[in-house]
C-alpha positions in Angstrom: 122.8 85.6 -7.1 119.4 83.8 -8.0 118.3 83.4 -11.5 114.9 84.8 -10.6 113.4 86.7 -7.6 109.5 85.9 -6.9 107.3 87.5 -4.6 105.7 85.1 -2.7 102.5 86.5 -0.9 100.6 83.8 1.4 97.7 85.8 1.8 94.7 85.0 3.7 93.4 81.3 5.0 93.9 78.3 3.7 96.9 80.5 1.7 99.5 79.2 3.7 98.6 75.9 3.7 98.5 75.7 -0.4 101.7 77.5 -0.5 103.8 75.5 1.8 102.4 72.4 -0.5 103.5 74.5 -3.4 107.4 74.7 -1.6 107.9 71.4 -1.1 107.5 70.6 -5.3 109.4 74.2 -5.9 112.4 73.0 -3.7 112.5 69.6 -5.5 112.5 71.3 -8.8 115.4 72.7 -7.6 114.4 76.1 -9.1 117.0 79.0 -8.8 115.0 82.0 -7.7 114.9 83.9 -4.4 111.7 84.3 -2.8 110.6 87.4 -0.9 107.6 87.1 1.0 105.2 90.2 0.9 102.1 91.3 2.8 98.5 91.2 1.9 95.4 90.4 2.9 91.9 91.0 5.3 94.5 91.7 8.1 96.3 94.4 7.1 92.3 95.5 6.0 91.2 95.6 9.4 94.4 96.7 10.9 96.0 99.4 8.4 93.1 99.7 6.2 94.6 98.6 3.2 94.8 95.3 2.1 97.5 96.0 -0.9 99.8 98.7 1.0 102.7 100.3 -0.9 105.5 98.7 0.2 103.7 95.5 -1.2 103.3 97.4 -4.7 107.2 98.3 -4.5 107.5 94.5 -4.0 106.1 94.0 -7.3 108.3 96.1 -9.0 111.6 94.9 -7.6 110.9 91.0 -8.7 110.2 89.3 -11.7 106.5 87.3 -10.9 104.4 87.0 -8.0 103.7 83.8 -6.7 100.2 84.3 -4.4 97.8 81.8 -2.2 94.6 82.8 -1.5 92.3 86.0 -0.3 89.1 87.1 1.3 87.2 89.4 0.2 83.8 90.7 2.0 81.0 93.2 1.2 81.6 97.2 1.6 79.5 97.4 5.0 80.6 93.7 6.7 84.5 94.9 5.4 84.3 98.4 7.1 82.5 96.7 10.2 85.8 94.6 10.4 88.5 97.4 10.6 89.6 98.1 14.2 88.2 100.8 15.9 90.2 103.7 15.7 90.0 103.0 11.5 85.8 103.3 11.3 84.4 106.5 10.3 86.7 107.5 8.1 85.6 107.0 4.9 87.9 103.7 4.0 86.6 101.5 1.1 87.7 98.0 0.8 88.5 96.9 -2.4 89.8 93.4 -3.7 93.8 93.5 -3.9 94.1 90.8 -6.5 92.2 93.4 -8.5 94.1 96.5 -7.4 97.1 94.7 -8.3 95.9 93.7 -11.9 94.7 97.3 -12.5 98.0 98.9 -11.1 100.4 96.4 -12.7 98.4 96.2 -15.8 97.7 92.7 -15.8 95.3 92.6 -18.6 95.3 88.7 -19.9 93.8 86.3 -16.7 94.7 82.9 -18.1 92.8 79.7 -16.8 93.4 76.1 -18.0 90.7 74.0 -17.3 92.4 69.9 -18.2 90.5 67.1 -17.1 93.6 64.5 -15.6 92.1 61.1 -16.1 91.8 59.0 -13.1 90.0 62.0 -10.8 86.4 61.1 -9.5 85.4 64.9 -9.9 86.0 65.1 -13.9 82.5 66.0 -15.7 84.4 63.9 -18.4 88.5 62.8 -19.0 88.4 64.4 -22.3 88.3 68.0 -21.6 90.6 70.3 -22.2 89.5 74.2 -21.9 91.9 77.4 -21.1 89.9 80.3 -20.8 91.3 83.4 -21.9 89.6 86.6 -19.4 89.6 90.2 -20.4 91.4 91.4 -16.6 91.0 95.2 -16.1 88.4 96.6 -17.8 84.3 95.8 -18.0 82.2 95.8 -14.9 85.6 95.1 -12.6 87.0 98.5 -13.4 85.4 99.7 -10.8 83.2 102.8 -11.8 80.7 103.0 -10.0 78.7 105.3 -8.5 75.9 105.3 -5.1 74.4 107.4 -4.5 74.0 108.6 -8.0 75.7 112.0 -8.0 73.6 114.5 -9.6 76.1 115.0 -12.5 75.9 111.7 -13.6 72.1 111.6 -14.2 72.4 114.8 -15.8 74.4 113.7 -18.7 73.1 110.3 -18.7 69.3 111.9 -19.1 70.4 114.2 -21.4 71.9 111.7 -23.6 70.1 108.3 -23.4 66.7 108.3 -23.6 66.4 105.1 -21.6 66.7 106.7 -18.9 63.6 108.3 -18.7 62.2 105.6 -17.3 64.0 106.2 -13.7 63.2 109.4 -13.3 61.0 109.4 -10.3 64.0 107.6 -9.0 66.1 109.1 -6.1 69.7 109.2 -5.7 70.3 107.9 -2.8 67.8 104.7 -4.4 69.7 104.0 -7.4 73.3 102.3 -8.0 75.1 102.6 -11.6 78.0 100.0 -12.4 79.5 100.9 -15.6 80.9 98.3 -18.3 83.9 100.0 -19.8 85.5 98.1 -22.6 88.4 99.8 -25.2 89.1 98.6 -28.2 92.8 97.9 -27.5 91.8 95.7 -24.5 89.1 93.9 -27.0 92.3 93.4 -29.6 94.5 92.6 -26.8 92.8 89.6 -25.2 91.4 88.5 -28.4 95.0 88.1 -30.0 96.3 86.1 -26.8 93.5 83.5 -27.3 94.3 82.9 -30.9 98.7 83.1 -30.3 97.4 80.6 -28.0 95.7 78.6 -30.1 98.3 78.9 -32.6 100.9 77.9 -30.9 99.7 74.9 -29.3 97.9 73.9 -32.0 94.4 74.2 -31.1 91.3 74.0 -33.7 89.5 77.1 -32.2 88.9 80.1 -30.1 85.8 81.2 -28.7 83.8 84.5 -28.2 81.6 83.9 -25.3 79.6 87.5 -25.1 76.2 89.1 -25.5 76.3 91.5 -28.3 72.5 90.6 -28.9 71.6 92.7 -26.2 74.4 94.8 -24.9 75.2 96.0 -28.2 77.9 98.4 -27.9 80.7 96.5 -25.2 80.4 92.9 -26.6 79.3 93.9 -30.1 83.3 95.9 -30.1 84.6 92.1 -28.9 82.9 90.6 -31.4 83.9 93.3 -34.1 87.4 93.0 -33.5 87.4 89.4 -32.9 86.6 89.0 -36.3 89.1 91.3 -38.1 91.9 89.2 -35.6 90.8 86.0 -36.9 91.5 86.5 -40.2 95.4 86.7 -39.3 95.0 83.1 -38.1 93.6 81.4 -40.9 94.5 77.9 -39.2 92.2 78.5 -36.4 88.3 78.8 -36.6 86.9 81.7 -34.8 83.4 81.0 -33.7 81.0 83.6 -31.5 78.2 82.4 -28.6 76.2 84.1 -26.3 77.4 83.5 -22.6 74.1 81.7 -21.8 74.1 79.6 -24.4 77.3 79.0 -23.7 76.7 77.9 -20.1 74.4 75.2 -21.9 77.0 74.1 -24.2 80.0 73.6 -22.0 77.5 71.3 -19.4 76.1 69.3 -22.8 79.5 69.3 -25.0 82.5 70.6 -23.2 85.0 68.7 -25.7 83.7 70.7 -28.5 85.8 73.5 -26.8 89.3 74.5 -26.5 89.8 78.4 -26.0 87.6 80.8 -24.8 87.9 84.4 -25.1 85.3 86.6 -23.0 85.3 90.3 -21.0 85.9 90.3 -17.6 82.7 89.4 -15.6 81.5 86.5 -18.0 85.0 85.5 -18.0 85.0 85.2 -14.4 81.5 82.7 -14.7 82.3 80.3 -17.2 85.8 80.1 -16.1 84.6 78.6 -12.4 81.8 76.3 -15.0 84.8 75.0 -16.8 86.8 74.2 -13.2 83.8 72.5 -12.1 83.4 70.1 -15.2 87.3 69.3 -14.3 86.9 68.8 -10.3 86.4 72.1 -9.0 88.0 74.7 -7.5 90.4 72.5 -6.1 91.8 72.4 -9.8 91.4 75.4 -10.8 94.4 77.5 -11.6 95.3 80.9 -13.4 97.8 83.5 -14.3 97.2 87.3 -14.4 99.6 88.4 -17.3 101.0 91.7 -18.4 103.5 93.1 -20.2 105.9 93.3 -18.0 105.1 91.4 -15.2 102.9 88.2 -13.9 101.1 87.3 -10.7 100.3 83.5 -10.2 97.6 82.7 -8.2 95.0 79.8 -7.5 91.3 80.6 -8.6 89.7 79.2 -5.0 89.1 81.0 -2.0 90.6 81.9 1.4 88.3 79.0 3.2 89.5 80.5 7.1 87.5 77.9 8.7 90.1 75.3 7.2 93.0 77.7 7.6 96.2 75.8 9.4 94.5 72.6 9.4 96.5 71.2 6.3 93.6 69.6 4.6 92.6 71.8 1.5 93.7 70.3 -1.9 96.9 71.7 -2.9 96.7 70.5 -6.7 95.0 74.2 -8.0 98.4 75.7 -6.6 100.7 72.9 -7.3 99.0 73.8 -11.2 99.4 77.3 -10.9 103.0 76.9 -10.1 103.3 75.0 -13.3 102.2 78.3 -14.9 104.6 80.3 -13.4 107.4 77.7 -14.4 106.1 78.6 -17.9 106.2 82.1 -17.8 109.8 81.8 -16.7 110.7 79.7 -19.8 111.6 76.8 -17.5 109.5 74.2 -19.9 111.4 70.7 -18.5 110.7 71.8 -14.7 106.6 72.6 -15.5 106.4 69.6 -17.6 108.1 67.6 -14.9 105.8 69.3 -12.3 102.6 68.8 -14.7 103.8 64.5 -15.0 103.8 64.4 -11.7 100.3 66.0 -10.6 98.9 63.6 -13.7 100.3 60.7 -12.0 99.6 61.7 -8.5 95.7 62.5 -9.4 95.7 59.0 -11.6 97.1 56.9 -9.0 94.6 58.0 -6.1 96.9 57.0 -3.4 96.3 60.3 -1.5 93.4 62.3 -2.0 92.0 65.2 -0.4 88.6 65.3 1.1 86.9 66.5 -2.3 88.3 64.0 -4.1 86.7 61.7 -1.7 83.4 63.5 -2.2 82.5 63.9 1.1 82.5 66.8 3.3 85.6 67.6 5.5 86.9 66.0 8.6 89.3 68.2 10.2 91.0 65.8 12.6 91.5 62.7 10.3 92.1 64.8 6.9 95.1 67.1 9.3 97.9 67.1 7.5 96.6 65.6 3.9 97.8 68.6 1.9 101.3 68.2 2.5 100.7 64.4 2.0 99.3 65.2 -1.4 102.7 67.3 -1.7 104.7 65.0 -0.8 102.9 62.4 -3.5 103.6 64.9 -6.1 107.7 65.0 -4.9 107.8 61.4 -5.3 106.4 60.8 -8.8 108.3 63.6 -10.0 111.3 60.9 -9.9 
């Protein structure tokens, strides 16, 4: 019996292609796990209306991590447009299943390292080193939201905020609430992984990258309990920035910064700023993280127009693997795994189209992921 049984969900586009990449280092690692593949993704959308069906959720709870390529995701009326016809008309709602699955597996820490490997052409500059730390279920990706406005809701929200005066000549059907949730046990929670972080790896500082200057009550609670958690970690310096600022600061001084702590949607922002000071997307790797269970995933997209061509850069899931070897406490086979992607990026002997920095040529690029993966096997030895 394996040591460890993964899911391993492909998902949509290029998916497949980062995944096979990601097999090819996994099977040289000689890693004892079981992998079970699962289903997900814009076709079982269109064909069962549901991109994250049950059987995928029981998945989840019969292994110990998920292991998951890429999806796509598409607005309300383009996804519904998209479901075959006997599935139109009937009231289904697409919604993302990477976030269905962090809500209903409680995946509340997203973790992103942003590392500049010296020797890529992409790198803003070879001395950064940045792991965001993203708030996963709550704020503005909970979900509550509401159009039309049901009357209800602008009952109680005119009867108790007086800001909202102002839109009351404004009809239901013409107005669209989104609601920023926050608790204060998600605010400790993600706080206190940014600073065990920093602790144990024996970083100088963790950063608060909100906006309690104007929304007052959801980043003002952060910042609040932000500060009462810093004082547990006396050897690490807590310091607090606006997100917009902090956009400014990470383009102008990015090795000023080591971890970053922010809600959900600004985590989401500066964590694709940080990818792009380090290469991009291509680069770009996190892990949802939860008490009891982990999903892996590669923070770029499904790209279907490169889908089965082999030619996408396989390094943000060769790096997300890496995280998943940490997670399972198997620190000699993810610092093997991380030697070899530093050596493969400094060497330059195979590169992918972006590392190139030109756009993509689908018949001479065929085949270049695997040859990245391939790179990666060798300087493993």
């Amino acid at each position: 019996m394996a040591k460890y049984k993964i899911a391993w969900l492909e998902g949509d586009g290029i998916g497949k292609d980062v995944m096979d990449a990601a097999s090819r280092a996994i099977d040289a690692l000689s890693l004892d796990a079981e992998f079970v593949k699962g289903d997900v993704g814009w076709e079982l959308w269109r064909t069962e209306g549901n991109p994250l069906p049950d059987r995928t959720i029981d998945l989840f709870n019969s292994t110990d991590c998920c292991l998951f390529g890429a999806i796509t995701s598409k607005p309300k009326q383009e996804a519904e447009n998209e479901l075959v016809p006997e599935l139109q008309g009937k009231g289904l709602v697409y919604s993302s299943p990477i976030v269905g699955a962090r809500q209903r597996l409680e995946l509340h820490t997203n973790m992103r390292p942003c590392k500049a490997y010296p020797g890529n052409p992409l790198n803003y500059r070879d001395d950064i080193d940045i792991v965001v730390f993203r708030e996963n279920t709550q704020g503005l990706y909970a979900g509550v939201e509401f159009h039309p406005v049901p009357d209800e809701v602008r009952d109680v929200l005119g009867r108790n905020h007086p800001r909202m005066a102002r839109f009351d000549d404004t009809s239901n059907d013409d107005m669209a609430i989104s609601t920023r949730v926050f608790t204060r046990d998600g605010c400790r929670s993600i706080v206190r992984q940014g600073f065990e972080y920093a602790q144990k790896y024996g970083r100088k500082s963790v950063t608060i990258v909100e906006k309690p200057n104007v929304i007052r009550e959801t980043s003002g609670m952060m910042i609040r309990e932000a500060r009462k958690i810093s004082e547990e970690y006396p050897d690490v310096e807590l310091w607090e920035t606006n997100v917009d600022a902090m956009c400014m600061w990470l383009v102008k001084n990015p090795q000023d910064y080591s971890v970053l702590v922010a809600s959900n949607m600004f985590g989401d922002i500066i964590s694709d700023l940080c990818a792009q000071l380090v290469g991009g997307l291509g680069f770009a790797a996190s892990a949802n993280i939860g008490e009891d269970y982990a999903l892996f995933e590669p923070t770029h997209g499904s790209a279907p127009k490169y889908a089965g061509k082999y030619i996408s850069n396989p390094i943000a899931m060769m790096i997300t693997t890496r995280l998943m070897l940490q997670y399972l406490g198997e620190e000699e086979k993810a610092e093997t795994l991380e030697n070899a992607i530093a050596k493969t990026i400094a060497d330059g002997r195979v590169r992918t189209y972006d590392m190139e920095k030109r756009s993509a040529d689908m018949e001479a690029d065929a085949g270049k992921t695997m040859e990245v993966a391939d790179e990666v096997v060798r300087n493993m030895a």
